[in-house]
C-alpha positions as CSV (number, residue, x, y, z in Angstrom):
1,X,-14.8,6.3,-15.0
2,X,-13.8,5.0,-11.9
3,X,-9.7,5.2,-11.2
4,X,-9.9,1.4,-10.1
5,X,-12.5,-0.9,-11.6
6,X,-13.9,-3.6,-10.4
7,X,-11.7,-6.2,-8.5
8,X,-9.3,-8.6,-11.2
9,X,-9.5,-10.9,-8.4
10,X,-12.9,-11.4,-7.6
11,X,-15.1,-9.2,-9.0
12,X,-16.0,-7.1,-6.1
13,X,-16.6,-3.4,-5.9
14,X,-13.3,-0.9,-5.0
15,X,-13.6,1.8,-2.9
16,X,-11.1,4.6,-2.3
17,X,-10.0,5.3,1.4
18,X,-6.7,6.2,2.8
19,X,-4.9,3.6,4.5
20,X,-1.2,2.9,6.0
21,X,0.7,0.6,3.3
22,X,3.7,-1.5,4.0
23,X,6.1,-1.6,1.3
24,X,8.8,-3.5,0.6
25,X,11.9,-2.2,-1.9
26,X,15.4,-4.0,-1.5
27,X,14.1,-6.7,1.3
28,X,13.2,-3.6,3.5
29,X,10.1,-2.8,4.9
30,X,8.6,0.8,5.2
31,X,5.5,2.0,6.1
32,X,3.9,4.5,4.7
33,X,1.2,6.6,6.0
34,X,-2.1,8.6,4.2
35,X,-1.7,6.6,0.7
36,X,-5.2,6.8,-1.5
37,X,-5.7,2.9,-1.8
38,X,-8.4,1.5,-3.5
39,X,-10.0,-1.6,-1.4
40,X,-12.2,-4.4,-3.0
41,X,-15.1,-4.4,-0.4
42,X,-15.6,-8.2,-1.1
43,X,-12.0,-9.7,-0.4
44,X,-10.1,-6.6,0.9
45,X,-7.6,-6.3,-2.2
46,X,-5.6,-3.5,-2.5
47,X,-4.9,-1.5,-5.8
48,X,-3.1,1.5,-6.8
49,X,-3.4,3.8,-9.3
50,X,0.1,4.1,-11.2
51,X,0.7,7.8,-9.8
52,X,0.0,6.3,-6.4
53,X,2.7,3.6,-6.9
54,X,5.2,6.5,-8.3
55,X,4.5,8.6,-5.3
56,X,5.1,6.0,-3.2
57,X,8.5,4.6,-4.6
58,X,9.3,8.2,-4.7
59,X,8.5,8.7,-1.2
60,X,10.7,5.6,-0.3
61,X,13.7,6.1,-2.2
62,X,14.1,10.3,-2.1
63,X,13.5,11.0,1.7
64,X,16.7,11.7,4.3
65,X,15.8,9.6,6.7
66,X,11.9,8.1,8.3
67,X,9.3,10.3,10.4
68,X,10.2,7.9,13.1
69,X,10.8,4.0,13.5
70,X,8.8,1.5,15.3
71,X,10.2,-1.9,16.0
72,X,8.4,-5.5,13.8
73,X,8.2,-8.6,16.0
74,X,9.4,-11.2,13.7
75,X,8.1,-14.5,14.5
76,X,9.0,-18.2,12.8
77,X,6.0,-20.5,12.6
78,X,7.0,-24.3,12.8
């Protein structure tokens, strides 16, 4: 059985690689490096298994303080 499926979006085949995430908790954005992400090789999707998405909250919410911090552009389109 495969951990992902097929893409609920469009149908497409996922593939497991490991990728750098962004995630969002509290309107704050981390980025997390070396997460297993499953990627729909038709429209680019990404999917997690649940122990992925546990890992990563955990990861967010139960570490002192980041590897190191970069700084996000933020841009407002008119």
């Amino acid at each position: 059985m495969k951990p992902y499926g097929d893409c609920t979006y469009c149908g497409g085949e996922v593939v497991e690689c490991v990728q750098r995430v962004d995630y969002r908790l509290h309107g704050q954005l981390y980025i997390l490096e070396g997460v297993p992400t499953g990627v729909c090789q038709q429209c680019g999707e990404q999917f997690f298994t649940a122990d992925t998405a546990h890992q990563m909250e955990s990861a967010v919410t139960e570490t002192k303080g980041p590897m190191e911090t970069v700084p996000i552009p933020v841009i407002a389109v008119k």
